[in-house]
C-alpha positions as CSV (number, residue, x, y, z in Angstrom):
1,X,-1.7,29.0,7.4
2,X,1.4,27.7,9.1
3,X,2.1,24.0,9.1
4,X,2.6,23.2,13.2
5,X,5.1,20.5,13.7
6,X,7.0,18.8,10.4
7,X,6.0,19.8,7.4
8,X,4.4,17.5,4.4
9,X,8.1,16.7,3.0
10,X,9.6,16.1,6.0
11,X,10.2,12.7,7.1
12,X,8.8,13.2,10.5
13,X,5.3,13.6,9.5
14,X,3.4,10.8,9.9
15,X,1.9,8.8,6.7
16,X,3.5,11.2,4.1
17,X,6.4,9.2,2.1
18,X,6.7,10.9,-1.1
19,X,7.1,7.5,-2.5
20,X,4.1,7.0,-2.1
21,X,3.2,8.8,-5.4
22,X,4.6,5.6,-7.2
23,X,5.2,3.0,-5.0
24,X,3.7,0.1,-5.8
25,X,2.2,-2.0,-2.7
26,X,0.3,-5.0,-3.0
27,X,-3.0,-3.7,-1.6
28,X,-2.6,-0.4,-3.6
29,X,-2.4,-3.4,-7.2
30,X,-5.4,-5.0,-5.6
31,X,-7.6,-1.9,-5.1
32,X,-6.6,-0.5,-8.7
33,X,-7.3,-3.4,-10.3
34,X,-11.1,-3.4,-8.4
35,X,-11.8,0.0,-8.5
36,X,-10.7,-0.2,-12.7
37,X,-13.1,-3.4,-13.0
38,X,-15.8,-1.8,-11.5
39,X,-15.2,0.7,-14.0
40,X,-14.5,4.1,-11.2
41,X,-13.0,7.1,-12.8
42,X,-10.5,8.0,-10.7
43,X,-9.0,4.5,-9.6
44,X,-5.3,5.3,-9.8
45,X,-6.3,8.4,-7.0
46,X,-8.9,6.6,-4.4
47,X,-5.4,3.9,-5.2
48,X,-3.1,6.4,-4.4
49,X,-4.9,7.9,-1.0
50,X,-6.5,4.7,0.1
51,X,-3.0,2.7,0.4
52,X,-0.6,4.3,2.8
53,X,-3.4,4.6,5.2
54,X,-4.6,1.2,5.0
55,X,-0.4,0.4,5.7
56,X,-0.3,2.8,8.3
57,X,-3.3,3.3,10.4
58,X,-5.4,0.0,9.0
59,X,-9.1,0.2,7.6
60,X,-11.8,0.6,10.3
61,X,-15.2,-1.1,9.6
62,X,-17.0,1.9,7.6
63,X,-13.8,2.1,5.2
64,X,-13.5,-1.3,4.6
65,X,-17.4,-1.5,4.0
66,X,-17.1,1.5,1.6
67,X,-14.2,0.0,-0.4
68,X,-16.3,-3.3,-0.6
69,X,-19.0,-1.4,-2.2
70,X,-17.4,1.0,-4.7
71,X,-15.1,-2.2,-5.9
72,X,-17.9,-4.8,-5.7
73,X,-16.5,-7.1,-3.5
74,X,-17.1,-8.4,0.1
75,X,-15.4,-7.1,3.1
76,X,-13.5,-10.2,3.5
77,X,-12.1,-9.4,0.3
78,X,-11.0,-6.4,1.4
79,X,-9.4,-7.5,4.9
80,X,-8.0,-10.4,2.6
81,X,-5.9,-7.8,0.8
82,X,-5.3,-5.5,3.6
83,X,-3.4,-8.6,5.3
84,X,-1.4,-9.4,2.2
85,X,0.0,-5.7,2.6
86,X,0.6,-6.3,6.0
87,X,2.4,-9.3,5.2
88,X,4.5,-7.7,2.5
89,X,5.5,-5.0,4.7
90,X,6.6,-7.1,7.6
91,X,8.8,-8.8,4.6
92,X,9.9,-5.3,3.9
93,X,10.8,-4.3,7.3
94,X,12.6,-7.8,7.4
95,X,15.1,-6.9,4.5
96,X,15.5,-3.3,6.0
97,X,16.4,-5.1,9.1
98,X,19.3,-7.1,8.4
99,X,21.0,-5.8,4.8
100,X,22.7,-9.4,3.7
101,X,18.8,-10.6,3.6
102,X,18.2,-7.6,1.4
103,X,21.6,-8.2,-1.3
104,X,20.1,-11.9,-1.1
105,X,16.4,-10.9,-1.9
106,X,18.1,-8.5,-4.9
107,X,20.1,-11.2,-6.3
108,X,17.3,-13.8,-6.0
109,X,15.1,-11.4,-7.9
110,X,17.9,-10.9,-10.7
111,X,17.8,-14.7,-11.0
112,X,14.3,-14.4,-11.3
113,X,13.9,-12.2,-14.0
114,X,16.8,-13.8,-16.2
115,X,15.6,-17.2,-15.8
């Protein structure tokens, strides 16, 4: 069947960034880390599905209620993560914004890592 519209590796498409595959979001840590605890199978997949559309088109009640459930914490938990995301991606969107913030960030974390 035809794909109408952009396809799945085309930047147009909403929620597909084929970094996704690797990249490595603070929510995405945090629901890993749960899901591995609570000892579920496939943790790095649920991980890897569950992140970009918690960044993109947030967690409704039943998601966040299922996510509290299969990780074995509360749904404030879960909204308490879901806002850290939020938080790093407006930082992310900050650096994209205005480059010199971003050569800054880059040389802070070289600093950082050498200290």
């Amino acid at each position: 069947m035809p794909v109408i519209g952009p396809g799945y590796d085309d930047p147009e498409y909403d929620n597909y960034d084929p970094a996704w595959h690797d990249q490595d979001t603070p929510f995405r840590q945090w629901l890993y880390e749960k899901l591995t605890a609570a000892g579920f199978s496939h943790a790095h997949d649920l991980a890897a599905c569950k992140a970009p559309a918690n960044r993109y088109n947030g967690l409704d009640d039943s998601e966040m209620a299922s996510i509290a459930m299969v990780t074995d914490t509360s749904i404030d938990d879960v909204r308490d993560a879901h806002k850290a995301e939020l938080a790093d991606w407006a930082r992310e969107q900050q650096l994209r914004d205005h480059p010199d913030m971003a050569a800054l960030d880059a040389d802070l974390d070289r600093i950082r890592h050498h200290s």
